[in-house]
One Martini backbone bead per residue (centre of mass of N, CA, C, O) as a GRO file, in nm:
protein
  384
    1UNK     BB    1   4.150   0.864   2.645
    2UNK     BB    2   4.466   0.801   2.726
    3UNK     BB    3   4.368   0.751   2.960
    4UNK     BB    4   4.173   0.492   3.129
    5UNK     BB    5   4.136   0.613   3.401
    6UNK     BB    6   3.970   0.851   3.331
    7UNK     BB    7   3.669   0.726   3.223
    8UNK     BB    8   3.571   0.790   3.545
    9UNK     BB    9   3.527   1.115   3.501
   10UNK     BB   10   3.327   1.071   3.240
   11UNK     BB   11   3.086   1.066   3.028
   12UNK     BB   12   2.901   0.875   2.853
   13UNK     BB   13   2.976   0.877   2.476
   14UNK     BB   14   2.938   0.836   2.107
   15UNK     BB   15   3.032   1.128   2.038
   16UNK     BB   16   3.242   1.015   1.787
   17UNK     BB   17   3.526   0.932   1.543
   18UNK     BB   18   3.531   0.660   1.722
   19UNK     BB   19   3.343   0.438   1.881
   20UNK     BB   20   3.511   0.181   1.900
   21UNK     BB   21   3.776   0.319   2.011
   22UNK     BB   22   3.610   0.360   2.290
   23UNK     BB   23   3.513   0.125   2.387
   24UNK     BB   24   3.812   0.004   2.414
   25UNK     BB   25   3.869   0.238   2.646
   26UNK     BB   26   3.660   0.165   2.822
   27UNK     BB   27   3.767  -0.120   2.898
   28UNK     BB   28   4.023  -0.066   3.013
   29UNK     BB   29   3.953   0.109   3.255
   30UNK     BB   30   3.767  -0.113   3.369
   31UNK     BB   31   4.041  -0.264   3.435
   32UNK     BB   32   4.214  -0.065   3.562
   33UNK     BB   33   4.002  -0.036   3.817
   34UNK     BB   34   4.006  -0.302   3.946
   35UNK     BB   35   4.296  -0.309   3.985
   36UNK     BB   36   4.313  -0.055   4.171
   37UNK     BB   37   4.065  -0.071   4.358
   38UNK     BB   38   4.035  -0.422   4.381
   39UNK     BB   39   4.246  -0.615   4.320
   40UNK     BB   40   4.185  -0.708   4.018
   41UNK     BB   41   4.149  -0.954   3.749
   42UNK     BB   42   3.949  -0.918   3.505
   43UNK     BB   43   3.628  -1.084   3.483
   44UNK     BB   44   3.378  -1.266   3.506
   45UNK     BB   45   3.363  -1.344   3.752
   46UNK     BB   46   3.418  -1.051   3.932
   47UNK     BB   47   3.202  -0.856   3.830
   48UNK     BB   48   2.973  -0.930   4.042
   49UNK     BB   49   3.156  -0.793   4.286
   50UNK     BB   50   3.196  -0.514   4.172
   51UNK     BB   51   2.938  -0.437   4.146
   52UNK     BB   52   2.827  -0.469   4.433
   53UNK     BB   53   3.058  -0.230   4.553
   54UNK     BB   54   2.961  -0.008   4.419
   55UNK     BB   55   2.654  -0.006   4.492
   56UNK     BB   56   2.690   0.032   4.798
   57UNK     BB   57   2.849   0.297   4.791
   58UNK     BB   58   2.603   0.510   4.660
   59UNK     BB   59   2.748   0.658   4.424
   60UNK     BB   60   2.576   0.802   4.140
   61UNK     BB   61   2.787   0.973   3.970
   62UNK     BB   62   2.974   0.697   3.871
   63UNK     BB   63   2.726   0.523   3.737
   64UNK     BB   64   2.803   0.592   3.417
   65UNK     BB   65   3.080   0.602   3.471
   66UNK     BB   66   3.077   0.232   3.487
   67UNK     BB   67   2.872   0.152   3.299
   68UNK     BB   68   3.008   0.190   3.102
   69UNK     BB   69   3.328   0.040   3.124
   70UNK     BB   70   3.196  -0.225   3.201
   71UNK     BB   71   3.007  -0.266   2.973
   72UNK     BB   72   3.194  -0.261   2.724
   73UNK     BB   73   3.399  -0.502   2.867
   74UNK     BB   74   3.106  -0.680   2.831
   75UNK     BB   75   3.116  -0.652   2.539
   76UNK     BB   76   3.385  -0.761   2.418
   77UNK     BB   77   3.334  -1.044   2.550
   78UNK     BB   78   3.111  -1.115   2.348
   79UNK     BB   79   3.239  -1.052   2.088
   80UNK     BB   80   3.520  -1.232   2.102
   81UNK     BB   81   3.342  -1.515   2.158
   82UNK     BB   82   3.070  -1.500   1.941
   83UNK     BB   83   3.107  -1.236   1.707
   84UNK     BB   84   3.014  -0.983   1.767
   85UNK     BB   85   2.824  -0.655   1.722
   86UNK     BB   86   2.841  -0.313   1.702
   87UNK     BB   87   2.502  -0.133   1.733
   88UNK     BB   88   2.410   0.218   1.745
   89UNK     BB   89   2.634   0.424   1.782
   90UNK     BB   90   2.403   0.699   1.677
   91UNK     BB   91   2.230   0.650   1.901
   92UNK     BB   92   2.022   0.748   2.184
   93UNK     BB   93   2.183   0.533   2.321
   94UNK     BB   94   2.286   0.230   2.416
   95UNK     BB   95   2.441   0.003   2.267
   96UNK     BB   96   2.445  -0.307   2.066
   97UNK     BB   97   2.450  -0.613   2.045
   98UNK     BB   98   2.521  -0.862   1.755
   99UNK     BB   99   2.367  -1.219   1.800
  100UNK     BB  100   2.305  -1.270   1.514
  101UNK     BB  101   1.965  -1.161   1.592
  102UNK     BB  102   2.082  -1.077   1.874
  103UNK     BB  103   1.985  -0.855   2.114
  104UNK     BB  104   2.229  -0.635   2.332
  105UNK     BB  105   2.277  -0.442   2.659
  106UNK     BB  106   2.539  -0.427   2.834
  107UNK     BB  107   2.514  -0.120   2.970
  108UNK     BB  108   2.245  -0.183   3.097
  109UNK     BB  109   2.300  -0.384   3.255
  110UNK     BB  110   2.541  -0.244   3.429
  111UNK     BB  111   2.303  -0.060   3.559
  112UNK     BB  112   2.127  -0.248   3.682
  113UNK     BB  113   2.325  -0.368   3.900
  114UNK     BB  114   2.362  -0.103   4.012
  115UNK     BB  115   2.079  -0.046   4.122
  116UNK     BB  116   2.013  -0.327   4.149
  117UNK     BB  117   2.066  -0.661   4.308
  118UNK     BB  118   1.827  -0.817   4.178
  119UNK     BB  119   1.940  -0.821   3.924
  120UNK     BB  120   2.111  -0.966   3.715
  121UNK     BB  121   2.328  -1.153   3.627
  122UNK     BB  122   2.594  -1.197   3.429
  123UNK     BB  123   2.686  -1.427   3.416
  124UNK     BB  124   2.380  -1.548   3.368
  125UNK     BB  125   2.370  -1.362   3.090
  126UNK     BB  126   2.597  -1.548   2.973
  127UNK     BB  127   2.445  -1.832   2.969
  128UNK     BB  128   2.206  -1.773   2.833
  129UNK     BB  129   2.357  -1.717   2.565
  130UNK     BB  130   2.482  -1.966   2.500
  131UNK     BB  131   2.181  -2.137   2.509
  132UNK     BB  132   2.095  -2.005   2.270
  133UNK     BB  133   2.287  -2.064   2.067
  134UNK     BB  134   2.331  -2.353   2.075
  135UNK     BB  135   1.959  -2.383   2.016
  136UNK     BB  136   2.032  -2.245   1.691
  137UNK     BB  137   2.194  -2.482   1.607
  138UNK     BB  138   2.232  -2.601   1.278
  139UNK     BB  139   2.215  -2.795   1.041
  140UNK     BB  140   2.229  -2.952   0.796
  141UNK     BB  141   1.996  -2.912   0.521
  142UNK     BB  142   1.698  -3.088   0.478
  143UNK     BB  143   1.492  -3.254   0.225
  144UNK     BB  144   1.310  -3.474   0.392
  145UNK     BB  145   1.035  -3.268   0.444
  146UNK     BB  146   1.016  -3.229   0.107
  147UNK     BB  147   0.970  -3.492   0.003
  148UNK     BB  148   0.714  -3.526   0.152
  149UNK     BB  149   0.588  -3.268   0.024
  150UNK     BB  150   0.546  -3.389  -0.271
  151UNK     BB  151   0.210  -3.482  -0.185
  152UNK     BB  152   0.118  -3.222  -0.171
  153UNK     BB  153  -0.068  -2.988  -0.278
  154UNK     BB  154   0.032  -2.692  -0.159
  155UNK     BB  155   0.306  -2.763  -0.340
  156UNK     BB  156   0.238  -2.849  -0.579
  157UNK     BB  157   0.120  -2.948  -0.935
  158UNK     BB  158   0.008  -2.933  -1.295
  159UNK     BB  159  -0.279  -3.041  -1.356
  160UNK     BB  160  -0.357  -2.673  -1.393
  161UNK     BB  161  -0.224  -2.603  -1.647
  162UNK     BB  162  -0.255  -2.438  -1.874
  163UNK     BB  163  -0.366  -2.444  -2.233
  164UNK     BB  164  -0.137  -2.212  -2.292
  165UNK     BB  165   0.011  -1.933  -2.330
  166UNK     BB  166  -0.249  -1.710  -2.313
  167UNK     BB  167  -0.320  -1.864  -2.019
  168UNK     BB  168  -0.017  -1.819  -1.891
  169UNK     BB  169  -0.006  -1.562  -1.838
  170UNK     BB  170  -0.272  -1.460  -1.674
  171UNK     BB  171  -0.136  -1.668  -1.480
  172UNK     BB  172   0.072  -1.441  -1.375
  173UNK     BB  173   0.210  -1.196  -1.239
  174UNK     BB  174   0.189  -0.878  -1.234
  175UNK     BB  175   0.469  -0.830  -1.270
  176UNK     BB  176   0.568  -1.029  -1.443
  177UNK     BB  177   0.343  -0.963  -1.686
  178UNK     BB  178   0.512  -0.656  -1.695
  179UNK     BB  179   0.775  -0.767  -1.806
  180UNK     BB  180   0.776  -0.983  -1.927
  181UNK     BB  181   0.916  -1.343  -2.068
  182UNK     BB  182   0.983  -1.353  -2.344
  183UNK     BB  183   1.289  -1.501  -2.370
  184UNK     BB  184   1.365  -1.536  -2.088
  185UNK     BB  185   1.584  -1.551  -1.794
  186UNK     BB  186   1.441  -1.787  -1.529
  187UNK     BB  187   1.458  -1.794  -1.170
  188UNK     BB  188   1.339  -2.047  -0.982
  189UNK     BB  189   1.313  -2.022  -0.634
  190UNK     BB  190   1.215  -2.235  -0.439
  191UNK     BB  191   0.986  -2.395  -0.693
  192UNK     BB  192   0.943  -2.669  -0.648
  193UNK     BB  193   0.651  -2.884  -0.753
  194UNK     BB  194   0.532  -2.827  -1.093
  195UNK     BB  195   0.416  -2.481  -1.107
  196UNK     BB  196   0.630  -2.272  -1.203
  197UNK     BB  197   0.801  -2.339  -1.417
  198UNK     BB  198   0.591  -2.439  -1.655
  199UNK     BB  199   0.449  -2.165  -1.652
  200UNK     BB  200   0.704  -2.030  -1.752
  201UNK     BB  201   0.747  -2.206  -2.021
  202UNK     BB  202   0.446  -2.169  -2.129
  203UNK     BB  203   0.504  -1.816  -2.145
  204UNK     BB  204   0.844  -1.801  -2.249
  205UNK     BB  205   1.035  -1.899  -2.094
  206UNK     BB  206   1.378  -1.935  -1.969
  207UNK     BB  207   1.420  -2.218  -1.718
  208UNK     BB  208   1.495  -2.214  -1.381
  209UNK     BB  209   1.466  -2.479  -1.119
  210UNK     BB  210   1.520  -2.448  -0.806
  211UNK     BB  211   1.601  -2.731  -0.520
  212UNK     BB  212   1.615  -2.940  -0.231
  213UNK     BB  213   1.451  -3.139  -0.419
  214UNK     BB  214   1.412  -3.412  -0.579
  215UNK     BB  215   1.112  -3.439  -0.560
  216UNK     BB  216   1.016  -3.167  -0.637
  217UNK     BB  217   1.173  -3.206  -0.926
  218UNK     BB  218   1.008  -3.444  -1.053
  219UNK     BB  219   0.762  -3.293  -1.081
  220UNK     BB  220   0.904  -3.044  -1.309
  221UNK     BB  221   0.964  -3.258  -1.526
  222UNK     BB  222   0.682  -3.413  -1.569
  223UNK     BB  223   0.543  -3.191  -1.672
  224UNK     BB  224   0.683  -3.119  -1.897
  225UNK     BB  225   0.673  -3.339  -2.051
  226UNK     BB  226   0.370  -3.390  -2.095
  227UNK     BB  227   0.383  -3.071  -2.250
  228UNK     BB  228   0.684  -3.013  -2.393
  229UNK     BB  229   0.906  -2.881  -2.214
  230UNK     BB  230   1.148  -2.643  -2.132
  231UNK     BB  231   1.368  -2.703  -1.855
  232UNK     BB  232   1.556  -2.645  -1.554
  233UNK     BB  233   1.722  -2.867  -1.295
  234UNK     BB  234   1.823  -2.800  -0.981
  235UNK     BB  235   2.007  -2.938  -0.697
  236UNK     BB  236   1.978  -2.658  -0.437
  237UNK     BB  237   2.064  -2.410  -0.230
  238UNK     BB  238   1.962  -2.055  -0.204
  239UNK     BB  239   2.245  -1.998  -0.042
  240UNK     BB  240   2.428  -2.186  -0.329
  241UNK     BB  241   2.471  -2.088  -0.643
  242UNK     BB  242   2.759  -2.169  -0.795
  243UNK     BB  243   2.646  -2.318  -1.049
  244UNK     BB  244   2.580  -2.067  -1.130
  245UNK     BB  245   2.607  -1.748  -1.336
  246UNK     BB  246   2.689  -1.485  -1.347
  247UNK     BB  247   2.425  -1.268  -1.492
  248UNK     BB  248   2.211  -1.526  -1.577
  249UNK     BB  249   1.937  -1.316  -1.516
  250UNK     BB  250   1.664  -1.161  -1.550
  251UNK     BB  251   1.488  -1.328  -1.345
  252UNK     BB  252   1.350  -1.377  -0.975
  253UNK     BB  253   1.169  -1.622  -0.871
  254UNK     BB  254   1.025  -1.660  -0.488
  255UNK     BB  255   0.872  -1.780  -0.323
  256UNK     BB  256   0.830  -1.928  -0.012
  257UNK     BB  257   1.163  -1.982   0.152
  258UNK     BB  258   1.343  -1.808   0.355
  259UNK     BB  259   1.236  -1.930   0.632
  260UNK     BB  260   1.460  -2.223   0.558
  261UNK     BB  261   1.654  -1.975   0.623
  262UNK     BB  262   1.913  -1.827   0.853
  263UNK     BB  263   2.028  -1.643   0.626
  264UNK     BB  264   1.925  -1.394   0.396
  265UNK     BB  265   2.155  -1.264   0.274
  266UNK     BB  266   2.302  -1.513   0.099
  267UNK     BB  267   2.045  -1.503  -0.066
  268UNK     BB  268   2.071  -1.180  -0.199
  269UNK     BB  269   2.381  -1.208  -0.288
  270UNK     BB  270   2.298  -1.440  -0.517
  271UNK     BB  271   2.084  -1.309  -0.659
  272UNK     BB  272   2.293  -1.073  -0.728
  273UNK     BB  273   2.465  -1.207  -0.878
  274UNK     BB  274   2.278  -1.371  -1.109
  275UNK     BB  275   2.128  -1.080  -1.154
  276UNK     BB  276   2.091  -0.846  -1.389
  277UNK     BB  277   2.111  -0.569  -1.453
  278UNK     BB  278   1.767  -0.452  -1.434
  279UNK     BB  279   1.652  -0.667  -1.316
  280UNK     BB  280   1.417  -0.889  -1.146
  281UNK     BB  281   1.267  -0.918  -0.833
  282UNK     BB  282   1.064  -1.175  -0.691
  283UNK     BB  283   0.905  -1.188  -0.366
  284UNK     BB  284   0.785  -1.404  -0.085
  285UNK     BB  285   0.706  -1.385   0.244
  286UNK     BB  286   0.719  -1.410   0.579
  287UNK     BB  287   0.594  -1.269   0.849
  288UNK     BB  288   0.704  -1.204   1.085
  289UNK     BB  289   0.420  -1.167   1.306
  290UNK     BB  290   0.342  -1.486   1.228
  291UNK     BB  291   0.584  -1.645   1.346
  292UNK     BB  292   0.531  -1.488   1.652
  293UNK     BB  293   0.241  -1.654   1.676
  294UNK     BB  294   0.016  -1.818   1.729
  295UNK     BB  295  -0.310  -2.004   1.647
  296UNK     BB  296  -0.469  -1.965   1.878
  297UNK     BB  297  -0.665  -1.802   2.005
  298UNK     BB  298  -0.688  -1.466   2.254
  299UNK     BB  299  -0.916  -1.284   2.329
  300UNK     BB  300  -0.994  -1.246   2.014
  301UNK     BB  301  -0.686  -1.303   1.940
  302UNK     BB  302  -0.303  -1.275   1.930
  303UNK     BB  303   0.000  -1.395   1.989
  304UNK     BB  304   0.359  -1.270   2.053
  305UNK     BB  305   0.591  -1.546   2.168
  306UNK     BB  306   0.819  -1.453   1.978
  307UNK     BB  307   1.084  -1.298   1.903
  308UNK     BB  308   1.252  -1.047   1.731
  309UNK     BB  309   1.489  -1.225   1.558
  310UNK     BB  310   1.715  -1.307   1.378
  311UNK     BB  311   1.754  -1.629   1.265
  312UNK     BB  312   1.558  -1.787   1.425
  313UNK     BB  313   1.460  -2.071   1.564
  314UNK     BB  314   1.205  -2.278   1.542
  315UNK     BB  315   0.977  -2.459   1.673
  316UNK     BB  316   0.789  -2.651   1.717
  317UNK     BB  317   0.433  -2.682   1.511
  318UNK     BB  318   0.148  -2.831   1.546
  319UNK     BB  319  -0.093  -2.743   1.332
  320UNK     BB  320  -0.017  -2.505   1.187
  321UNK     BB  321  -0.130  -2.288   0.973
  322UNK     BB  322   0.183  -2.172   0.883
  323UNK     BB  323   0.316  -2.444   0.915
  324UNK     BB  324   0.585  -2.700   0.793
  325UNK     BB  325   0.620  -2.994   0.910
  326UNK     BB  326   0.934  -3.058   0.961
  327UNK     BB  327   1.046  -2.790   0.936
  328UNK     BB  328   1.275  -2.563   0.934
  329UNK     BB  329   1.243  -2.219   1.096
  330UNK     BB  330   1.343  -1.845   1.063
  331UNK     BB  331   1.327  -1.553   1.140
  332UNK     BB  332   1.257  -1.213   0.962
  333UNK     BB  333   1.298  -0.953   0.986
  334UNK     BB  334   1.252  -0.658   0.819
  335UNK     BB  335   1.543  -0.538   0.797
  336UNK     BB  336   1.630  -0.773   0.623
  337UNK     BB  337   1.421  -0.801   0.401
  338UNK     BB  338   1.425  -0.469   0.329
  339UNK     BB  339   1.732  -0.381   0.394
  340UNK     BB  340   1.884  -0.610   0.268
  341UNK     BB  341   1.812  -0.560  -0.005
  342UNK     BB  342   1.978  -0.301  -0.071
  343UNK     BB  343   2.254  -0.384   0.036
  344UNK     BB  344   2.240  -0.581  -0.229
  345UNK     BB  345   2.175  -0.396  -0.455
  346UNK     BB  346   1.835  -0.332  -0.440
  347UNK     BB  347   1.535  -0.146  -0.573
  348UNK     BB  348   1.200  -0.113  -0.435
  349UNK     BB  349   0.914  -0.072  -0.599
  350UNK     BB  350   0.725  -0.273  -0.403
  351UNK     BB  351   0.499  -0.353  -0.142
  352UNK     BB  352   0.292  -0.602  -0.029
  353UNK     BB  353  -0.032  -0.813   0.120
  354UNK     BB  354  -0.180  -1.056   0.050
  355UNK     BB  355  -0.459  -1.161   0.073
  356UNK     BB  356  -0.608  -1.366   0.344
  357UNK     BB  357  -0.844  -1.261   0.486
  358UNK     BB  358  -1.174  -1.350   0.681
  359UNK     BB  359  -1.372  -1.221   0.885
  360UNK     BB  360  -1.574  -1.480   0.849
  361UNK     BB  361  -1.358  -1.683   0.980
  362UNK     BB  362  -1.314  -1.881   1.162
  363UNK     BB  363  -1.151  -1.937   1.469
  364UNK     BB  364  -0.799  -2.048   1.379
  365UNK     BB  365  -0.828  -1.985   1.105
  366UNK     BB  366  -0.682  -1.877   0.878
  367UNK     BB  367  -0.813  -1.595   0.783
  368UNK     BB  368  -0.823  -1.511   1.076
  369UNK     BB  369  -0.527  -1.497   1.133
  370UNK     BB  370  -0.484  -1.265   0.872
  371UNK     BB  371  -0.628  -1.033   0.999
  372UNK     BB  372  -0.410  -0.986   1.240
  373UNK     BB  373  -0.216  -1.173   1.065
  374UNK     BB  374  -0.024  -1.128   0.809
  375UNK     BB  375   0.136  -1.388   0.629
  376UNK     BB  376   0.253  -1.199   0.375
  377UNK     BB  377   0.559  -1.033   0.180
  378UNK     BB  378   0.555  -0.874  -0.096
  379UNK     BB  379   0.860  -0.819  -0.340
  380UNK     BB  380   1.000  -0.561  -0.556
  381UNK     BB  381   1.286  -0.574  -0.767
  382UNK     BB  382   1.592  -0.441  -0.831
  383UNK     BB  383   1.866  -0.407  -1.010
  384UNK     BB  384   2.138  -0.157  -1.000
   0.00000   0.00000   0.00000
């Protein structure tokens, strides 16, 4: 690969140790391909008019190494332009970049337009990319959706506390109840509303409640009060924990909340900050395949109409059984979800799906749509 113009001599392979640097050589000759051949200095513009006088020429011998060196080519700039990533470098297949949560693979687009002239321009594909991006493009986090929500019974609490600490224990998350919490301190993350922190410090948690609503910690004050508890309320978001210092929690517990942030991994390596080795962490997630499906039935079942791009913003959904009015929501792959969780140096002890389907239950209502999508996904995890 030391002279560039060789690359379109070899077939395209990943097989070497240093699959980058083969990459950024496979762009380099098809410059020089362009330069020499074409007479042209290979820009985003002249691509599909190089690739269609290549398609005529109907020489198929030399497209795997046009599509490898023109794809490298079109995969750097879409790297350089807007910070994407190449991934899968080890796979039996063409390599592909990763833009936020979105996957696409350069070097088929580039053969797919070698063999048919009716595929995709690619000019055209890197437009569709751009508004994808743009659309994505989420502002500062606002509270004000969860200020409304802060009249919600769904999201709510406090009026149902148990009457002591033995029937506070009782009413705990089994992996909760199973690890102890007398005299612990435990970090409920993005858990106002009244519910969490409560039971959690009338059961002898030493409480802090983290939430980006002050109307949702309002709850957990009043209720605190009301019962004579003592518990630390934090107005942050669940991915800047700053405030909080290294170390400082034996325990993690996180009710559905990550959906409501753009990069879950964020929230892991806060969370991996801030809990102490061998601590506990409990997380319950929505399943990704829930929120890329239906609301309503479909020829007796749900159809999955988002793809599964990790990181994208969902649309409104009004009416939906999943969805929380006015809240922005974001699908989290299972890669992000149980994959990220490893990387961030934690040890996943049990994975479950809380039951929620109803077999019986009306078509359209969550339990039916449970049946189908189960809704949440709960994860046990160990700090390493």
């Amino acid at each position: 690969m030391g002279n560039p113009q060789l690359a379109l001599e070899s077939p395209f392979a990943m097989a070497t140790d240093e699959p980058l640097h083969q990459l950024e050589e496979l762009a380099r000759a098809a410059e020089a391909h362009a330069r020499l051949e074409h007479g042209v200095m290979l820009d985003a513009g002249a691509l599909d008019g190089i690739l269609g006088a290549e398609a005529a020429k109907g020489d198929s011998r030399r497209r795997e190494t046009l599509a490898a060196s023109y794809g490298a080519w079109l995969g750097e700039l879409v790297r350089k332009r807007w910070g994407a990533q190449w991934v899968g470098l080890s796979e039996p297949a063409a390599p592909r970049l990763r833009v936020g949560g979105l996957l696409v693979s350069p070097i088929d687009a580039v053969r797919r337009r070698l063999q048919d002239p009716a595929a995709p321009a690619l000019q055209a594909l890197l437009d569709r990319l751009e508004k994808w991006i743009q659309e994505q493009k989420a502002g500062p986090p606002s509270s004000d959706a969860w200020d409304r929500l802060s009249e919600d019974p769904r999201f709510v609490g406090g009026d149902d506390l148990p009457r002591d600490t033995a029937a506070a224990r009782e009413a705990l998350d089994e992996w909760i109840r199973k690890e102890g919490i007398q005299g612990k301190t435990l970090l409920c993350l993005g858990a106002g509303g009244g519910r969490h922190g409560p039971l959690h410090a009338l059961a002898g948690a030493d409480v802090t409640v983290v939430d980006f609503s002050e109307k949702q910690l309002d709850r957990d004050r009043t209720v605190a009060a009301a019962r004579g508890l003592k518990l630390q309320t934090v107005r942050a978001s669940m991915d800047d924990l700053r405030i909080l210092k290294d170390a400082s929690f034996d325990l993690v517990l996180q009710p559905v909340s990550s959906c409501y942030v753009a990069d879950v991994r964020r929230v892991y390596a806060e969370v991996a900050r801030v809990l102490r080795r061998g601590g506990l962490y409990v997380a319950q997630h929505k399943q990704p395949a829930s929120l890329q499906g239906t609301s309503e039935p479909s020829a007796g079942g749900y159809v999955l109409v988002r793809p599964s791009v990790d990181g994208s913003r969902l649309p409104p959904l009004p009416g939906s059984v999943v969805r929380e009015a006015g809240t922005a929501e974001f699908v989290h792959s299972l890669d992000a979800l149980l994959g990220g969780l490893c990387r961030a140096g934690f040890v996943i002890e049990d994975v479950v799906e809380p039951p929620r389907a109803d077999a019986w239950a009306p078509a359209g209502s969550a339990g039916h749509r449970a049946w189908f999508l189960p809704p949440y996904l709960k994860i046990k995890a160990r700090r390493a």
